[in-house]
MIMITOR-989695 format. One record per residue: x negated, y, z of N, C-alpha, C in turn; residue in one letter. Coordinates in steps of 0.1 Angstrom, whole numbers, plus 5000, padded with zeros to 4 digits. Last residue first. Layout:
XYZXYZXYZA/...
END
This chain:
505448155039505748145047504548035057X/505248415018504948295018504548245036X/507248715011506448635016506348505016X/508248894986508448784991507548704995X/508449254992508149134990508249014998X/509649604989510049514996508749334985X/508949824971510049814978510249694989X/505649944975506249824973507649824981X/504850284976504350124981505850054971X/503850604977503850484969503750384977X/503350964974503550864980503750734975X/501451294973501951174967502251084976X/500751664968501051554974501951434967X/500751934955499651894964499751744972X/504351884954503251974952502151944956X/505251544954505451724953504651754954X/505951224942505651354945506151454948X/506850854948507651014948506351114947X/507850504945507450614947507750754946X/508850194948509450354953507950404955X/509349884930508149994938509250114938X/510149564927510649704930509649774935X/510749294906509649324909510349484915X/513049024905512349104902511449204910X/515548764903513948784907513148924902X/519048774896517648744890516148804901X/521448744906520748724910519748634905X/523148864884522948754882521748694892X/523049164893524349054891524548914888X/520349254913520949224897522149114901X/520549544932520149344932520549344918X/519449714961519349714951519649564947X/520149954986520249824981520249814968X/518350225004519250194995519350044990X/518350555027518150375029518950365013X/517050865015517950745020517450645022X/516651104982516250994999517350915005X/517350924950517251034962517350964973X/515150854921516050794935516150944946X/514950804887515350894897515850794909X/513250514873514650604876514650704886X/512050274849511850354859512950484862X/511049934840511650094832512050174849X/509949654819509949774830510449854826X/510149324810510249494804510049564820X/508449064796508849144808508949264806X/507748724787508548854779509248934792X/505848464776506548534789506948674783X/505448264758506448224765506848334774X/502948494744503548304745504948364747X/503948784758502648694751503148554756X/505249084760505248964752504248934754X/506849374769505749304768506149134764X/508449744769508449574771507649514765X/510049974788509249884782509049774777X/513650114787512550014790511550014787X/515450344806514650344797513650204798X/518450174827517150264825516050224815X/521150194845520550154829519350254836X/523350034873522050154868521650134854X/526250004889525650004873524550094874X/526550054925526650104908525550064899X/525749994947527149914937527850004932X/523450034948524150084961525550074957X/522549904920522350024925523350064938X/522649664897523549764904522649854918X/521649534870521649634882522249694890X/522449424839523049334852522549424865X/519849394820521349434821521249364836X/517449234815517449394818518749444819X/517349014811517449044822518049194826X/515348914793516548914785517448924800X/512548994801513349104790514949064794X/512449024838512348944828513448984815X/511449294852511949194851512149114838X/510149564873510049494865510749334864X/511249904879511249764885510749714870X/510750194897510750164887510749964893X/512550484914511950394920511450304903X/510650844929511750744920511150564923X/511251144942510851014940511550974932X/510151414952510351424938510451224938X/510251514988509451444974510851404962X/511051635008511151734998510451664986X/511451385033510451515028510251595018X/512651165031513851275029512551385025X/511750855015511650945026512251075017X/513550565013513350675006512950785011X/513850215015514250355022513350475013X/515549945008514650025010515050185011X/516349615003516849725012515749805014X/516849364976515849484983516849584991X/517149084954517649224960517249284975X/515748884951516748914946517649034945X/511548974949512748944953514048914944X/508448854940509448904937510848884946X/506148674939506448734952507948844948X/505148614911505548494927506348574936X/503948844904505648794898506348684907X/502849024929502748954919504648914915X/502649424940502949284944503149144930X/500249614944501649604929501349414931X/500149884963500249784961500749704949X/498750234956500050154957500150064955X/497750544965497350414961498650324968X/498050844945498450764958498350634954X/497851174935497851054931498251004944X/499551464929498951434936499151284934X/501451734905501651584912500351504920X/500851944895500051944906500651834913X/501951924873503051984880502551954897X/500252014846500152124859501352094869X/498451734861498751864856499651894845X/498251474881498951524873498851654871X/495951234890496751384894497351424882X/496550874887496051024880496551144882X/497650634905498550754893497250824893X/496450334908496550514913496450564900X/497149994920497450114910497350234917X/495949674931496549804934496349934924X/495949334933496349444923496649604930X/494249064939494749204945494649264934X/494348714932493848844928494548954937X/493848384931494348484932493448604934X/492448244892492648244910493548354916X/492648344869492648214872492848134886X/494948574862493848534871493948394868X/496548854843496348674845495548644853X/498649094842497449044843497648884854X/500449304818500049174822498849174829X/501549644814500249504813501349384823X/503249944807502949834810501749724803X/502250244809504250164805504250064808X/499050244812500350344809501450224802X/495950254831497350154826498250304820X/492650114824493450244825494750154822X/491049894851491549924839492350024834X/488449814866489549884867490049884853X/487449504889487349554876488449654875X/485149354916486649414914486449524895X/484049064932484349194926485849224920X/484548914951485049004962484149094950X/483148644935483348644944483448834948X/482548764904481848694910483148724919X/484548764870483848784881483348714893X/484848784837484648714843484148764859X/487748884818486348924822486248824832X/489549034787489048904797487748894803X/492249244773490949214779490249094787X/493949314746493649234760492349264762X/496249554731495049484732494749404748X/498949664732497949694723496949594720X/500249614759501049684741499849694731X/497949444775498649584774499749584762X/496449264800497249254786497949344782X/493549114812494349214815494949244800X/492548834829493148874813494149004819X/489748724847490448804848491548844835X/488548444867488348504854489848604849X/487048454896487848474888487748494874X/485348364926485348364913486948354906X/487748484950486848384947486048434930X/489048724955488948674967487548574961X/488849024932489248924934488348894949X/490649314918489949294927490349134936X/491449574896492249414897490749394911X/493249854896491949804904492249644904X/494350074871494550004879493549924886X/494850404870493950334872494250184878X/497550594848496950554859495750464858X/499050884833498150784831497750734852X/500951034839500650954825499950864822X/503951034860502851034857501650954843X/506751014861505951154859504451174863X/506650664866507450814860506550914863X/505050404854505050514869505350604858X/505750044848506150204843505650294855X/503949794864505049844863504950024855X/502249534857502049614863503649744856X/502549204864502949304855502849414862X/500748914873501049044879501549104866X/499648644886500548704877500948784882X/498248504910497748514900498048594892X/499048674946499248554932497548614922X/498748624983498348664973498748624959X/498548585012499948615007499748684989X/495948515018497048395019498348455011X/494548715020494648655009495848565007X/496948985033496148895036496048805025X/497349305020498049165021497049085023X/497349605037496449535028497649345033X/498549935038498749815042498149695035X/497250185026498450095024497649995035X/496750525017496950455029497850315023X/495050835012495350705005495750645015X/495351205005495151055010495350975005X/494451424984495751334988494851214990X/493151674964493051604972494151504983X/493351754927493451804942493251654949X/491751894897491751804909492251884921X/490851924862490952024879491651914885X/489351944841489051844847489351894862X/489152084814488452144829488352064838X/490851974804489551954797488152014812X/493451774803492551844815491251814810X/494151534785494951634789494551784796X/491551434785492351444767493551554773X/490951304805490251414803491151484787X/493551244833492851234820491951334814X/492551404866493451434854492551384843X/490951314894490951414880492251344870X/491251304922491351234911491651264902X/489851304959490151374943490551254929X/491451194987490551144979490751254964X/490751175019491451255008490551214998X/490850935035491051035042491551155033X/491650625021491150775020491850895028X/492550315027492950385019491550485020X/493849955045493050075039493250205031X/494849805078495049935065494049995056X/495549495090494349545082495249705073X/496249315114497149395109495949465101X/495748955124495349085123496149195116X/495648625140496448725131495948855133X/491948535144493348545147494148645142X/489148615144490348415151491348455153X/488948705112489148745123489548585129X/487348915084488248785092487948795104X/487349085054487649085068488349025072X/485049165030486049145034486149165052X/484549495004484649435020485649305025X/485749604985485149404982484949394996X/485349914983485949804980485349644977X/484550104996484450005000485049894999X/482550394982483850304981483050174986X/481250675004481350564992482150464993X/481450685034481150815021481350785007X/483550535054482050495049482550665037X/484850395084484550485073483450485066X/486750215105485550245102485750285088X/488750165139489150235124487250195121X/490749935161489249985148489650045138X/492949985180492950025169491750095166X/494249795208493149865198493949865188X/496349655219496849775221495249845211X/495349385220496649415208496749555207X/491449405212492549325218493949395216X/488449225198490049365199491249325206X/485249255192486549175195487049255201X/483049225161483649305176484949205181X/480249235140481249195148481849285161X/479849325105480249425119480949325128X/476949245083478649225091478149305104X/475849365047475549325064477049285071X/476849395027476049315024475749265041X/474649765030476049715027475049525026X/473449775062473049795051474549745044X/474450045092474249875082473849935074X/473750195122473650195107473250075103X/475850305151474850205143474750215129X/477450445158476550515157475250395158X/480250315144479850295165477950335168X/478850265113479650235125479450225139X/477450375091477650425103478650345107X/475950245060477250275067476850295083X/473350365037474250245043475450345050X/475050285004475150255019473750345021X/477050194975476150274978475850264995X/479250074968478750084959477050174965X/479349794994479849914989478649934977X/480749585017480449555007480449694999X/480449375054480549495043480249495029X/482249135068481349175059481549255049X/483149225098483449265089482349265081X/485548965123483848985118484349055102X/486548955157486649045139485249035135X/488348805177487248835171487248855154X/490548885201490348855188488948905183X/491848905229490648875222490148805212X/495048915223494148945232492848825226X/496548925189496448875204494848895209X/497049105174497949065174497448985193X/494949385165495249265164496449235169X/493849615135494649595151494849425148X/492149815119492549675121492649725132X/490850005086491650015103492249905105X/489250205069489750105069490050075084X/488350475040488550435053489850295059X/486250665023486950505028486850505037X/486451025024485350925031486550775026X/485051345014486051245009485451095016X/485251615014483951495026485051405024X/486051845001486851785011486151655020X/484251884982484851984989485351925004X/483651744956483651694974483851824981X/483151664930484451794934484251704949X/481651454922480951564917481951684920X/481651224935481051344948480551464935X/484851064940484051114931483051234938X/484850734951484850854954483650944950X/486950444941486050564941485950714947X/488750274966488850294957487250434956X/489849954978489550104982489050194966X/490749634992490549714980490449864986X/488849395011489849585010489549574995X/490549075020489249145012490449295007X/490848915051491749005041490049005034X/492348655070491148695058491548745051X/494248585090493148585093491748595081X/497948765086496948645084495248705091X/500848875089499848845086498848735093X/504048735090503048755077501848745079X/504448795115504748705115503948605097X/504949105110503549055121503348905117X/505449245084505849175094504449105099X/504149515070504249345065504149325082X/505149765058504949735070504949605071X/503950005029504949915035504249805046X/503150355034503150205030504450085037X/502150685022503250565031502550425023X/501250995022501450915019502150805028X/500151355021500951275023500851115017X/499551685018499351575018499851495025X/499751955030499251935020498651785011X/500951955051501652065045501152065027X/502151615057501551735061501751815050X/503451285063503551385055502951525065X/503150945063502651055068503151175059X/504950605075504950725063504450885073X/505650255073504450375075504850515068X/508550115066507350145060506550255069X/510449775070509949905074508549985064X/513249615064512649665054511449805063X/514949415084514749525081513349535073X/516949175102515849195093516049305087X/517149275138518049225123516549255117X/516449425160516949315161517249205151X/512449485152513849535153514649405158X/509949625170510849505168512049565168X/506549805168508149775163509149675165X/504249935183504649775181506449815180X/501550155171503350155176503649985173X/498650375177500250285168500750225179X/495750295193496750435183497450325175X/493150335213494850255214495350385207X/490350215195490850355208492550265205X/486850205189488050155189488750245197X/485850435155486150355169487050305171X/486550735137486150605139485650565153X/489550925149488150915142488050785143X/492150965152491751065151490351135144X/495050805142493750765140492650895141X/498350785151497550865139496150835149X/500550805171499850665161498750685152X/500151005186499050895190498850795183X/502251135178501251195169500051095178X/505250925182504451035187502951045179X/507450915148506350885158505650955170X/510850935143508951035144508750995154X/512350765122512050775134510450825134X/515050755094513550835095513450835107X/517650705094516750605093515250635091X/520250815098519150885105518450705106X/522450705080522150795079521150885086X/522450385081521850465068521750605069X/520550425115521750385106521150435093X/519050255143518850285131519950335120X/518250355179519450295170519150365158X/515450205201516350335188517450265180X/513950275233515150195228515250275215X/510850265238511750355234512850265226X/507850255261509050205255510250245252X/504650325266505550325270506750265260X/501750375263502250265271503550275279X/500650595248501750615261501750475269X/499450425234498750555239499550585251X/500850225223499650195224499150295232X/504850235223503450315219502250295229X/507050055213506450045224505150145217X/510150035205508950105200508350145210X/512949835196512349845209511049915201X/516249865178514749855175514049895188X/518849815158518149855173516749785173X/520349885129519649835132518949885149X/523449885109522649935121521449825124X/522749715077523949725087522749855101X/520249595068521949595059522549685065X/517749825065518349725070519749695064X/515050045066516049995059516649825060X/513050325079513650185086515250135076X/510050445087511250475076511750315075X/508350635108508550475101509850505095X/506150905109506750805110507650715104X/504251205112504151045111505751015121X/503251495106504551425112504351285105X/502551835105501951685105503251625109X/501352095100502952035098503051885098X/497952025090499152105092500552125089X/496251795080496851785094497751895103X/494651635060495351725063496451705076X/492951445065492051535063493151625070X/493351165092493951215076493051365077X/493050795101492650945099493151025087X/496150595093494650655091494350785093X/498750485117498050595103496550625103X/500350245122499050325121499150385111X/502449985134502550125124501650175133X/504049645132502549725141502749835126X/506649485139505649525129504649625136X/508249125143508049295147507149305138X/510948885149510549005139509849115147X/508948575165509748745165509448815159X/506748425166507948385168509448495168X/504348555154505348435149506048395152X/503048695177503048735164503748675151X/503448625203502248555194502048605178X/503548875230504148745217503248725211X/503349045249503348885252503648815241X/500949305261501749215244502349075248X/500549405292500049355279501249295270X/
END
């Protein structure tokens, strides 16, 4: 069995959600560090152990296909990571038709009370049995998980029981599980606690996502999973800018709160201010940039809009607060034939000073205003790799990597600053 507590040593737990598509399949962790990195990768299915040496130039390690989540239940699927050095890890699936990634929030991060974000599922193009889907591992032997459910529609099947939404799932897990549970309808506002540190993923097995209607009168769709990594409340803000997304036009953003909130979403144009109960959630359409305010903390996650016709494929993607910002980021770039880029957000009179793997970067801005606060965004080509990023004045800023190709999308968070 597992002998650490989950806080006294760098490691990270990698799972993949069930996935629809599953031809040319290949999971695994995408690994960014300063220098080499050695890494011990103990697998939950094998119960076995694999010495790896990391460099910037073979920083893609494939998983055995046991980290992947075949159905709902509990069963031993993923991987316990520890590297030597601090490193940047991410989750990443790619198949012949779909794809996605997340970022790997150190064991030592998480926490005991998440609420999922997840997102709609549209049943007027279901072709594909589009399901939410959500997956926990623990950290230490017998952990008790209690999940109160929460959906637009129910009830829900788990372990060939049927809830009502509004009802709880208990169970207790111990390090080498991996609960997955799914539902047909979105399950966003679920939350989920536990007596003890937990590793929480949500997303979609495949999910459709129409194309603005002003652009796509036909309204044609393809299908691409969903997968991130969920931040325990504890690691949450109030202030969020929502960042530029390149070669895509429009997105959805999902603000989704822990307590009563009152919510100010703030664009180039117009605000918005709403009030919510406890573990709801409000969407707003985004393009180049927002503000958004909470009076409490909040979960922010963004999905691009399929894109026509370059059949870009959406993907749900964390959008870490302005608290949580770094000075400079080690991140990695998956090699799989994606179209990526990365975009950042930072404070206007900031926007100079980038360097880039120690080169000068410029890039097209945005930029936002209200009172006292003034943030631009702007967005860039990246090719695969590990890569370093920092401003010359070690200023604070906000980094996402994402990418498409054909039938397919990817997205997380270059890197954040945890609360300790």
């Amino acid at each position: 069995m597992m002998t650490f507590s989950g806080t006294e040593i760098l490691c990270f737990k990698v799972f993949i959600l069930e996935q629809l598509w599953t031809d040319n399949r290949e999971s695994e962790v995408l690994v960014a560090g300063k220098s080499t990195v050695k890494m011990t990768v103990q697998d939950f299915t094998k119960h076995d152990n694999q010495s790896v040496v990391i460099t910037a130039n073979n920083y893609a390690y494939t998983l055995d296909d046991s980290v992947r989540i075949p159905s709902d239940g509990t069963a031993q699927h993923g991987a316990l990571i520890c590297p030597n050095d601090t490193a940047s890890m991410y989750g990443f699936y790619d198949a012949l038709y779909g794809g996605e990634g997340y970022l790997s929030i150190p064991a030592q991060y998480q926490s005991t009370k998440y609420v999922i974000p997840s997102y709609n599922l549209d049943k007027s193009f279901n072709n594909y049995k589009s399901r939410s889907i959500v997956a926990i591992s623990p950290l230490k032997t017998n952990t008790i998980v209690n999940i109160l459910l929460k959906s637009d529609k129910g009830p829900i099947t788990v372990n060939n029981a049927r809830y009502s939404p509004n009802s709880s799932i208990n169970l207790v897990l111990n390090p080498y599980d991996t609960f997955q549970f799914s539902h047909t309808h979105d399950l966003t506002g679920t939350m989920v606690t536990s007596s003890a540190p937990i590793f929480v993923i949500s997303g979609s097995n495949c999910i459709n996502t129409y194309t603005y209607e002003c652009c796509d009168p036909q309204r044609r769709s393809d299908c691409n999973p969903y997968m991130e990594m969920i931040l325990p409340t504890d690691q949450l803000d109030s202030f969020y800018v929502v960042p530029d997304i390149a070669n895509y036009q429009y997105s959805t953003v999902r603000v989704l709160c822990v307590n009563a909130t009152t919510i100010t979403f703030r664009n180039q144009t117009h605000a918005i201010t709403k009030s919510l109960i406890p573990r709801e959630h409000i969407d707003f359409q985004h393009r180049q940039i927002a503000y958004i305010q909470a009076s409490d903390n909040v979960i922010v996650t963004l999905y691009p809009h399929y894109q026509f016709p370059s059949y870009f494929d959406s993907f749900m993607m964390t959008i870490h607060g302005v608290n949580q910002y770094l000075a400079e980021y080690h991140f990695a770039v998956p090699s799989n034939s994606f179209a990526s880029s990365i975009s950042i957000v930072v404070q206007s009179n900031e926007i100079g000073g980038f360097m880039l793997d120690n080169h000068r970067i410029t890039m097209y801005m945005f930029n936002i205003s209200h009172g006292s606060d003034d943030f631009s965004t702007g967005s860039a080509s990246i090719k695969p790799g590990v890569h370093h990023i920092k401003h010359l004045n070690g200023v604070k800023f906000g980094l996402w990597v994402y990418g498409s190709k054909m039938h397919s999308g990817y997205g997380y968070p270059g890197g954040i600053q945890f609360r300790n």
